[in-house]
mmCIF file of the C-alpha atoms, coordinates in Angstrom:
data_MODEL
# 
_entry.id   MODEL 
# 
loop_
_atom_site.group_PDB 
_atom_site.id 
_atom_site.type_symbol 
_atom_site.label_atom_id 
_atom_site.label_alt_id 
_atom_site.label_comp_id 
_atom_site.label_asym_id 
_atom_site.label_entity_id 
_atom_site.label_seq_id 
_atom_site.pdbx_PDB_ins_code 
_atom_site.Cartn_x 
_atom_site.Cartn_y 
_atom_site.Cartn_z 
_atom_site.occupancy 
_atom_site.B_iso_or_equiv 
_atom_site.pdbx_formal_charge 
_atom_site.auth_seq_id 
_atom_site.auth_comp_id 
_atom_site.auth_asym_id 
_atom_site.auth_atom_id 
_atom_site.pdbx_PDB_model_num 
ATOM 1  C CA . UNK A 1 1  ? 18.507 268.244 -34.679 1.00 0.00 ? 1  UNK A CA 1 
ATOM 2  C CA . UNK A 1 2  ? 17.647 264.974 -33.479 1.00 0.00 ? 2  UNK A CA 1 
ATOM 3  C CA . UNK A 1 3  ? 16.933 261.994 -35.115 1.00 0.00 ? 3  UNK A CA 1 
ATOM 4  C CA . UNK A 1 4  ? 13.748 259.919 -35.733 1.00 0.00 ? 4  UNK A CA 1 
ATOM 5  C CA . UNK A 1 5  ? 13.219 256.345 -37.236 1.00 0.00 ? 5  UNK A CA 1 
ATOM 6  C CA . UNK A 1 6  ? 9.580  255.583 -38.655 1.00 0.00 ? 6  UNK A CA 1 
ATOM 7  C CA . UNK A 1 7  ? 8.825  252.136 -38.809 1.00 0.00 ? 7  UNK A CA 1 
ATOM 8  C CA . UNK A 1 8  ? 5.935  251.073 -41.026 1.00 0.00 ? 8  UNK A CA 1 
ATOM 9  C CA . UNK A 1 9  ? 3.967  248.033 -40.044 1.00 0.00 ? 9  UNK A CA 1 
ATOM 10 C CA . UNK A 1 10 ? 3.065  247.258 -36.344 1.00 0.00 ? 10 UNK A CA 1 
ATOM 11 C CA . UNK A 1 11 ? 3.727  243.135 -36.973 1.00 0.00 ? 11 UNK A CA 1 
ATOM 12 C CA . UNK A 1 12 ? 6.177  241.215 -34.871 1.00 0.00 ? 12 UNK A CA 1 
ATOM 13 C CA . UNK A 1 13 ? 8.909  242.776 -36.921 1.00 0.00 ? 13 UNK A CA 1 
ATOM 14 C CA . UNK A 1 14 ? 8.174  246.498 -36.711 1.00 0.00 ? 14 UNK A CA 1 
ATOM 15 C CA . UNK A 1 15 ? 8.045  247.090 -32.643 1.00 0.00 ? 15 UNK A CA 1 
ATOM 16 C CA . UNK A 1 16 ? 11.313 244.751 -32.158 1.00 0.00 ? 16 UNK A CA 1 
ATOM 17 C CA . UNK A 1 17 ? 13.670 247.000 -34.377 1.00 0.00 ? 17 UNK A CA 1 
ATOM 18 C CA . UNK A 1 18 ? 12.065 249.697 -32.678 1.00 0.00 ? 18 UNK A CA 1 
ATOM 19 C CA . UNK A 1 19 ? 13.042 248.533 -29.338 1.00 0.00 ? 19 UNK A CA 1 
ATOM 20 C CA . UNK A 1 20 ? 16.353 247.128 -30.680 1.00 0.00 ? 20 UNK A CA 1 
ATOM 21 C CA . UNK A 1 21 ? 16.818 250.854 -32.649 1.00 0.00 ? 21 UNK A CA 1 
ATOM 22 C CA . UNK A 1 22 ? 16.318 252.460 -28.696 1.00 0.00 ? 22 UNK A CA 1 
ATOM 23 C CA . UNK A 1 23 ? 18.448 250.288 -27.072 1.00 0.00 ? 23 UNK A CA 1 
ATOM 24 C CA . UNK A 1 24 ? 21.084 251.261 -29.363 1.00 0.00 ? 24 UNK A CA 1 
ATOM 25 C CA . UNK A 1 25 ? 20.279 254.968 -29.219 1.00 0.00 ? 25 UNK A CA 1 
ATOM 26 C CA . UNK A 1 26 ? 18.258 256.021 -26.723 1.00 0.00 ? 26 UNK A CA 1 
ATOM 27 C CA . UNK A 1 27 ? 18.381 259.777 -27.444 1.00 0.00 ? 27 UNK A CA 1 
ATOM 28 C CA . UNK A 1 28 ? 16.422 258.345 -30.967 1.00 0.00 ? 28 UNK A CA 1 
ATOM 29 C CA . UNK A 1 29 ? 12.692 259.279 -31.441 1.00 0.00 ? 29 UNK A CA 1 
ATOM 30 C CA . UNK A 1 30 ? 10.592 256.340 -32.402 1.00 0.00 ? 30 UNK A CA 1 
ATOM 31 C CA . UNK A 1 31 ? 7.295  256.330 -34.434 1.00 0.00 ? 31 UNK A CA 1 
ATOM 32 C CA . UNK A 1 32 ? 5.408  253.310 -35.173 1.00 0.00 ? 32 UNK A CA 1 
ATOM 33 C CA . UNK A 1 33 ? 3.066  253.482 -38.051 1.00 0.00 ? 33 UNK A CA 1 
ATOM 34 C CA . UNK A 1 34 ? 0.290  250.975 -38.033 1.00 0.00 ? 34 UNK A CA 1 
ATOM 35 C CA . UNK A 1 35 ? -2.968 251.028 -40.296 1.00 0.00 ? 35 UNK A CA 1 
ATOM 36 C CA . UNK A 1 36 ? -4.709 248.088 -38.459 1.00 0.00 ? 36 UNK A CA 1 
ATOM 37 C CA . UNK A 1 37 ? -6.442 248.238 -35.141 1.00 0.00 ? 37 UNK A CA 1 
ATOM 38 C CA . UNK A 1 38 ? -3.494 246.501 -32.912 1.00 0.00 ? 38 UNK A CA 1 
ATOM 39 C CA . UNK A 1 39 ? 0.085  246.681 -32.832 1.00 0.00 ? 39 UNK A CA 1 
ATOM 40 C CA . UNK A 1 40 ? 2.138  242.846 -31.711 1.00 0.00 ? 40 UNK A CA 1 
ATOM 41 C CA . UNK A 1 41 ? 4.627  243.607 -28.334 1.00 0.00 ? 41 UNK A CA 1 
ATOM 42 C CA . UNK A 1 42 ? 5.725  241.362 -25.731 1.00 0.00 ? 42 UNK A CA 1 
ATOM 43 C CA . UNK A 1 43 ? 6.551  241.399 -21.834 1.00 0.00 ? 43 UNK A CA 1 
# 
């Protein structure tokens, strides 16, 4: 089975522990839920 992290909110905050959750686990699926128009990244 593998394993998936939802993160709620597309802020600053959500797409960083995303990337930081991958980095640890790369195998780990990755949702981001956002209910506005954009989600924040970086370069």
């Amino acid at each position: 089975m593998k394993k998936r992290l939802v993160v709620v909110g597309g802020g600053a905050g959500g797409p960083s522990a995303a990337a930081k959750a991958k980095r640890v686990d790369p195998e780990l699926e990755v949702i981001i839920l956002e209910g506005g128009e954009h989600v924040s990244f970086s370069a």
